[in-house]
N, C-alpha and C positions, 0 to 999 in steps of 0.2 A: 504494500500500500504506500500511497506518497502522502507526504504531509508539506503542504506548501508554508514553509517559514515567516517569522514575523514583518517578514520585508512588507507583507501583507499592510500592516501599520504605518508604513510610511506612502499610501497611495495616498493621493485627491480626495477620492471618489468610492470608500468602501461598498457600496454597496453596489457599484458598477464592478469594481475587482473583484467580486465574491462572484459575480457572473461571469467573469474570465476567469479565475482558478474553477470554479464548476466545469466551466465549458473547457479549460487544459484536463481535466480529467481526475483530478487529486479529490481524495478519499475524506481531507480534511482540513483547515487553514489553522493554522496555529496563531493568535491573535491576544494584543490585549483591548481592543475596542478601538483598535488608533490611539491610546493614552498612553502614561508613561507604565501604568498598571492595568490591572485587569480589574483592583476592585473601584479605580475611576473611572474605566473604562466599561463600566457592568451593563448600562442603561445601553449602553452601542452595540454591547455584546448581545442583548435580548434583542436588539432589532435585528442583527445579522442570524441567531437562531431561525427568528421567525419567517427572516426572508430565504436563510436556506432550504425550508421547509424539507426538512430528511435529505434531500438531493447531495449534500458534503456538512460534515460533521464540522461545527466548531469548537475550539479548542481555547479555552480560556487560558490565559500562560499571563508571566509578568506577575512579578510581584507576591505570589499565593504563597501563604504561610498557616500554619496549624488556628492563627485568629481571626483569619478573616476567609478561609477557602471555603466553610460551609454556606458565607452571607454572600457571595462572590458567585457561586453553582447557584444558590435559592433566584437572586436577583438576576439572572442573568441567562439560565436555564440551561447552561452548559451542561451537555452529561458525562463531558472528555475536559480536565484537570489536567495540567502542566505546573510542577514546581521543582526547581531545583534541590530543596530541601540541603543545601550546603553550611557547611560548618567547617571551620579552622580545624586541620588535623595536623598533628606535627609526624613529623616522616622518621619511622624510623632508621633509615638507612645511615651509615657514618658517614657515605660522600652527600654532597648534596650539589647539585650543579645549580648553582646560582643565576646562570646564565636562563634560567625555566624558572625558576622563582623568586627573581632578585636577589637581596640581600637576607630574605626568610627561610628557613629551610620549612616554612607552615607550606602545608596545599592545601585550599579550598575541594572539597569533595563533597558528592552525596553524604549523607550521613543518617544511619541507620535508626535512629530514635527522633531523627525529624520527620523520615517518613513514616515513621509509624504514630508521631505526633500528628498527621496531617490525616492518617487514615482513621485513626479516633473522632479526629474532629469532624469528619464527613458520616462516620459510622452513628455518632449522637445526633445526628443532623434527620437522619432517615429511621434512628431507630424513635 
Protein backbone atom coordinates (compact mmCIF):
# COMPACT_ATOMS: atom_id res chain seq x y z
CA UNK A 1 0.00 0.00 0.00
CA UNK A 2 1.30 3.76 -0.45
CA UNK A 3 0.95 6.39 1.99
CA UNK A 4 1.32 9.71 0.27
CA UNK A 5 3.56 11.92 2.81
CA UNK A 6 2.87 15.14 4.74
CA UNK A 7 4.14 17.01 1.75
CA UNK A 8 0.25 16.68 1.59
CA UNK A 9 0.35 19.87 4.15
CA UNK A 10 2.14 22.03 2.31
CA UNK A 11 -0.59 22.33 -0.80
CA UNK A 12 -2.84 25.58 -1.62
CA UNK A 13 -5.66 23.72 -2.01
CA UNK A 14 -6.29 20.60 0.28
CA UNK A 15 -9.16 19.54 -0.79
CA UNK A 16 -8.30 19.77 -4.51
CA UNK A 17 -4.98 17.53 -3.42
CA UNK A 18 -6.80 14.97 -1.66
CA UNK A 19 -8.59 14.57 -5.30
CA UNK A 20 -5.12 14.17 -6.97
CA UNK A 21 -3.59 11.66 -4.32
CA UNK A 22 -7.07 9.73 -4.76
CA UNK A 23 -6.85 9.98 -8.28
CA UNK A 24 -2.51 8.95 -8.17
CA UNK A 25 -3.91 5.99 -6.42
CA UNK A 26 -2.51 5.88 -2.71
CA UNK A 27 -4.24 3.89 -0.10
CA UNK A 28 -3.94 6.84 2.35
CA UNK A 29 -2.55 10.68 2.99
CA UNK A 30 -0.67 11.10 5.92
CA UNK A 31 -1.77 14.75 7.12
CA UNK A 32 -2.00 17.02 9.91
CA UNK A 33 -4.96 19.38 8.45
CA UNK A 34 -2.23 21.72 6.66
CA UNK A 35 -1.23 22.99 10.52
CA UNK A 36 1.76 22.77 12.39
CA UNK A 37 -0.26 19.75 14.37
CA UNK A 38 -2.87 17.50 13.96
CA UNK A 39 -4.68 18.54 17.19
CA UNK A 40 -4.83 22.33 15.25
CA UNK A 41 -5.38 20.92 12.47
CA UNK A 42 -8.42 18.59 13.73
CA UNK A 43 -11.46 20.71 12.22
CA UNK A 44 -9.59 20.26 8.49
CA UNK A 45 -8.83 16.99 9.39
CA UNK A 46 -12.81 16.16 9.71
CA UNK A 47 -13.56 17.92 6.47
CA UNK A 48 -10.83 15.83 4.49
CA UNK A 49 -12.47 12.57 6.26
CA UNK A 50 -15.80 13.45 5.09
CA UNK A 51 -14.66 14.56 1.74
CA UNK A 52 -12.70 11.31 1.39
CA UNK A 53 -15.72 9.48 1.85
CA UNK A 54 -13.99 5.75 2.36
CA UNK A 55 -12.25 6.24 -1.24
CA UNK A 56 -8.38 6.87 0.76
CA UNK A 57 -7.91 6.72 4.20
CA UNK A 58 -6.76 9.66 6.40
CA UNK A 59 -4.04 9.61 8.44
CA UNK A 60 -3.91 12.13 11.22
CA UNK A 61 0.10 12.43 12.16
CA UNK A 62 1.99 15.75 13.75
CA UNK A 63 2.13 16.35 16.99
CA UNK A 64 -0.06 13.06 18.61
CA UNK A 65 0.81 12.22 22.14
CA UNK A 66 -0.73 9.86 24.98
CA UNK A 67 -2.86 13.72 25.84
CA UNK A 68 -4.23 14.76 23.34
CA UNK A 69 -4.58 11.47 20.43
CA UNK A 70 -8.00 10.35 21.97
CA UNK A 71 -9.43 14.21 21.53
CA UNK A 72 -7.46 14.54 18.07
CA UNK A 73 -9.37 10.73 16.56
CA UNK A 74 -12.97 11.95 18.42
CA UNK A 75 -12.66 15.52 16.61
CA UNK A 76 -11.44 14.67 13.67
CA UNK A 77 -12.65 11.13 12.86
CA UNK A 78 -9.58 9.65 11.97
CA UNK A 79 -9.51 5.88 12.32
CA UNK A 80 -5.54 5.71 11.13
CA UNK A 81 -3.18 7.52 14.04
CA UNK A 82 0.47 8.42 13.23
CA UNK A 83 2.81 9.25 16.36
CA UNK A 84 6.28 9.00 16.75
CA UNK A 85 6.07 8.31 20.24
CA UNK A 86 10.07 9.29 20.64
CA UNK A 87 12.02 9.75 23.78
CA UNK A 88 15.87 10.53 24.54
CA UNK A 89 17.62 7.03 24.74
CA UNK A 90 21.21 7.18 25.46
CA UNK A 91 23.24 4.55 23.37
CA UNK A 92 25.00 2.05 24.74
CA UNK A 93 27.69 1.44 22.47
CA UNK A 94 31.43 2.99 23.64
CA UNK A 95 32.02 4.47 20.06
CA UNK A 96 29.65 6.97 19.31
CA UNK A 97 30.16 8.76 15.87
CA UNK A 98 29.30 12.02 16.50
CA UNK A 99 29.39 12.89 13.08
CA UNK A 100 25.04 11.20 13.30
CA UNK A 101 24.50 12.63 16.59
CA UNK A 102 26.49 15.76 17.16
CA UNK A 103 28.19 16.21 20.12
CA UNK A 104 25.34 13.76 22.06
CA UNK A 105 25.80 10.23 22.10
CA UNK A 106 21.59 10.43 23.10
CA UNK A 107 19.32 9.01 19.99
CA UNK A 108 15.91 10.12 19.64
CA UNK A 109 13.82 6.65 19.09
CA UNK A 110 10.43 5.08 19.32
CA UNK A 111 10.06 4.37 22.77
CA UNK A 112 8.25 1.56 24.01
CA UNK A 113 6.18 2.85 27.17
CA UNK A 114 5.19 5.88 24.96
CA UNK A 115 3.56 3.77 22.77
CA UNK A 116 1.99 1.88 24.93
CA UNK A 117 1.03 5.38 26.61
CA UNK A 118 -0.70 6.34 23.54
CA UNK A 119 -2.55 2.92 23.02
CA UNK A 120 -4.03 3.25 26.70
CA UNK A 121 -5.15 6.59 25.83
CA UNK A 122 -7.17 5.44 22.65
CA UNK A 123 -8.06 2.10 24.52
CA UNK A 124 -10.13 4.44 27.41
CA UNK A 125 -11.25 6.59 24.78
CA UNK A 126 -13.43 3.42 23.13
CA UNK A 127 -13.74 1.51 26.12
Amino acid sequence: QVTFHRAFDAARDLPRALEQVIALGCQRVLTSGGQANAETGAAVLAALVAQANGRIGVMAGAGLNAGNIAAVAARSGCTELHASAKAVQRSAMRHHNLALTGLSPDWIATDAAEVAALRAALDARAG
